[in-house]
C-alpha positions in Angstrom: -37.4 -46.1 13.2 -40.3 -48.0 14.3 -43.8 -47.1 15.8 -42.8 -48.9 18.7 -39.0 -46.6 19.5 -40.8 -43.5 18.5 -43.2 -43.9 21.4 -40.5 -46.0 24.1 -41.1 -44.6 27.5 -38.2 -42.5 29.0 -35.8 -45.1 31.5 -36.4 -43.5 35.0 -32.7 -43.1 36.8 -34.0 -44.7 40.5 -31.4 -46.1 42.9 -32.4 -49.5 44.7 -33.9 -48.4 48.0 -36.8 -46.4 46.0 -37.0 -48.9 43.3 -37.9 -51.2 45.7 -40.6 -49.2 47.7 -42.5 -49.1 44.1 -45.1 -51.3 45.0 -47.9 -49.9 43.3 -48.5 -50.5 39.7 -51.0 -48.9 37.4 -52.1 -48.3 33.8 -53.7 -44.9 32.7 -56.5 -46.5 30.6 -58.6 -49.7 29.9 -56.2 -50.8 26.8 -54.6 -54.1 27.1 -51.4 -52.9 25.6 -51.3 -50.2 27.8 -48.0 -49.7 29.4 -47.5 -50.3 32.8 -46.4 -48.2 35.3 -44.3 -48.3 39.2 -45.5 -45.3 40.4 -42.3 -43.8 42.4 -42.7 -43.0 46.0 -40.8 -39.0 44.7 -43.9 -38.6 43.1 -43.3 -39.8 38.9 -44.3 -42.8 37.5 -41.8 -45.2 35.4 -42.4 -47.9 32.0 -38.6 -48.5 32.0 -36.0 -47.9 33.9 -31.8 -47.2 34.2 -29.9 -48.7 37.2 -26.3 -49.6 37.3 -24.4 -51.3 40.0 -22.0 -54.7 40.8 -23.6 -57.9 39.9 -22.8 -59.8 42.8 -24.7 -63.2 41.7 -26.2 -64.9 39.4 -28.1 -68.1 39.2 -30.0 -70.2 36.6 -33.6 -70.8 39.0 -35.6 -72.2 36.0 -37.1 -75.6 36.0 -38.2 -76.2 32.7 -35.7 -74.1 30.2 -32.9 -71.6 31.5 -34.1 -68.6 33.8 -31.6 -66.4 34.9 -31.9 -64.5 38.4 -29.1 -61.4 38.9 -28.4 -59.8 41.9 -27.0 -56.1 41.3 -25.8 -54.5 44.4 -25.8 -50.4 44.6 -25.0 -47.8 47.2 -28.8 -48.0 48.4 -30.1 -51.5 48.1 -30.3 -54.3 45.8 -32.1 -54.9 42.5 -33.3 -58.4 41.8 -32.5 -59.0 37.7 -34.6 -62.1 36.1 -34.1 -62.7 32.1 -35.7 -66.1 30.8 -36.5 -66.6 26.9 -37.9 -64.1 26.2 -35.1 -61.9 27.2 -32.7 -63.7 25.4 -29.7 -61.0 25.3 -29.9 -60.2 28.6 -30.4 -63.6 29.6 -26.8 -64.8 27.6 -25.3 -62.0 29.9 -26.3 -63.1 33.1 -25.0 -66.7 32.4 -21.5 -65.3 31.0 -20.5 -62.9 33.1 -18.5 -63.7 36.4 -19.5 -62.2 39.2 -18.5 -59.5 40.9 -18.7 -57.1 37.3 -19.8 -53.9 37.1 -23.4 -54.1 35.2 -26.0 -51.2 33.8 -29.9 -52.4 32.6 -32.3 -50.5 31.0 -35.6 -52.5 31.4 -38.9 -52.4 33.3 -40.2 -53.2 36.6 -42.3 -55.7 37.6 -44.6 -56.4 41.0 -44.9 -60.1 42.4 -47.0 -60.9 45.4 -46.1 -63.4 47.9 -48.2 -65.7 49.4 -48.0 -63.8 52.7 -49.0 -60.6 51.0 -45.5 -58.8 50.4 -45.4 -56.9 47.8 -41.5 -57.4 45.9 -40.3 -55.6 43.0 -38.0 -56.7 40.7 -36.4 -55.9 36.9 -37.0 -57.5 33.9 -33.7 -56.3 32.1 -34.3 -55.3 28.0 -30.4 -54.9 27.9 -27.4 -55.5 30.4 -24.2 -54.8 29.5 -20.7 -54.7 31.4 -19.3 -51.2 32.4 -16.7 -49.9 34.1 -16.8 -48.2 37.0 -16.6 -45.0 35.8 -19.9 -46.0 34.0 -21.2 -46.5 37.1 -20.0 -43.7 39.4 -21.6 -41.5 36.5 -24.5 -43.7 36.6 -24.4 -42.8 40.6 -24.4 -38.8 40.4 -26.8 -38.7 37.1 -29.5 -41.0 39.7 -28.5 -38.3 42.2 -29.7 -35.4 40.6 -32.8 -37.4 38.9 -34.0 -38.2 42.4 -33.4 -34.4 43.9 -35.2 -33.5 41.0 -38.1 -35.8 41.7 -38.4 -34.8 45.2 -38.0 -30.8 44.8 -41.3 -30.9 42.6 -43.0 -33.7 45.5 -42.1 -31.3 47.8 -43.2 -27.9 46.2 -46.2 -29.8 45.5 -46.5 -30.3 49.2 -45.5 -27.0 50.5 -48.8 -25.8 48.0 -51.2 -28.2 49.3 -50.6 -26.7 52.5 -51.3 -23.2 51.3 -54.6 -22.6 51.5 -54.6 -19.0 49.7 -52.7 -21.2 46.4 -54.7 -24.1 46.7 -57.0 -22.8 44.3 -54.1 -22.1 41.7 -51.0 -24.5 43.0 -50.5 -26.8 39.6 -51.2 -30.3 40.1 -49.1 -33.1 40.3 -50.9 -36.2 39.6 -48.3 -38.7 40.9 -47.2 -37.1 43.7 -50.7 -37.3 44.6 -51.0 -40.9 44.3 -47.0 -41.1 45.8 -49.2 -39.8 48.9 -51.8 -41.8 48.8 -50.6 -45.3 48.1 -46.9 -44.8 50.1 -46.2 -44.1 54.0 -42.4 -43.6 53.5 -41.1 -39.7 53.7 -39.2 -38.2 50.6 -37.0 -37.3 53.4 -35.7 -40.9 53.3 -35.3 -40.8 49.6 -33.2 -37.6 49.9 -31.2 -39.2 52.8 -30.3 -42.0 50.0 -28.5 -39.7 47.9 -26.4 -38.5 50.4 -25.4 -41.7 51.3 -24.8 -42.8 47.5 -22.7 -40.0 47.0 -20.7 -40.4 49.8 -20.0 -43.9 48.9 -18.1 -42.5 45.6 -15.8 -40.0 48.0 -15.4 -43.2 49.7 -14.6 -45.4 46.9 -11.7 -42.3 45.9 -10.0 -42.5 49.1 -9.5 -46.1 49.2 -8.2 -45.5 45.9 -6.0 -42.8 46.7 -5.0 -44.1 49.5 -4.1 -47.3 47.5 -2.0 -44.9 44.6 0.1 -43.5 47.9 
């Protein structure tokens, strides 16, 4: 195994609506090879990412040589998928596959500012493959749990701030922190998400039951 899979970065499970709201990107030192970061607004930071959902479109938006642009569609949002030459695999599946299909990506996000100061984040896919949608309903509860997770830790971290006879010994949390600092959206809203991604699976299994009847 190489240097470079020894030391690969953990893919972040994030649905769409948070992924997106990951504005702010960092390093954690002066190298130039330094990985990049999205710093989450739960309060964790993310190299690479896991998403799964329908890709609903894709389209070749290169000039020059072949520059894919996919458009995956979850139960919170959209991610916006662009693979060029560098990315050659993921690239080949974005020009076969017809849309709508079922889709999972590992890969890493990137930040792009407009010209009127927007801030829009996209993901720059290491693999895509075609799954089924039991795949993805998996994908759905794993993300779930990931982002509860996430914001349980935000908010103890929160609840200890607040304390002031634990402020001296509450343990920090360096990214919730920042999530603070740099974000004005609630964890509330984040937790609101996965109520309504898991209620689009009981909804997906009564339309199918009701289909089997």
């Amino acid at each position: 195994m190489s240097q470079a899979e020894l030391t690969r970065e953990v893919a972040r499970r994030v649905f769409a609506s948070e992924f997106n709201d990951a504005t702010y990107a960092f390093k954690e030192s002066d190298d130039e090879r330094a990985p990049n970061y999205a710093l989450l607004p739960t309060g964790d930071r993310a190299n690479r990412v896991f998403v799964a959902g329908t890709l609903t479109e894709t389209e070749d938006v290169g000039e020059e040589s072949e520059y894919w642009r996919g458009r995956v569609v979850g139960p919170t949002g959209t991610f916006f998928v662009y693979a060029g030459q560098y990315q050659p695999e993921a690239a080949s599946v974005l020009r076969d596959t017809e849309p709508p299909a079922y889709v999972s990506i590992v890969g890493k996000p990137r930040t792009y500012e407009t010209d009127d100061g927007t801030v829009n984040v996209s993901l720059r896919p290491e693999t895509i493959s075609v799954v089924d949608d039991a795949t993805r309903d998996r994908w759905v509860v794993e993300t779930a749990e990931r982002t509860l997770d996430r914001i349980e830790a935000f908010e103890e971290w929160e609840r200890e701030q607040e304390a002031p006879e634990s402020a001296s010994t509450a343990p920090t949390n360096e990214y919730a922190q920042m999530a603070r600092e740099q974000y004005d959206s609630p964890v509330v809203n984040y937790r609101n998400d996965v109520i309504q991604a898991l209620e689009s699976l009981e909804t997906v299994d009564a339309e199918d039951a009701e289909a089997s009847v």
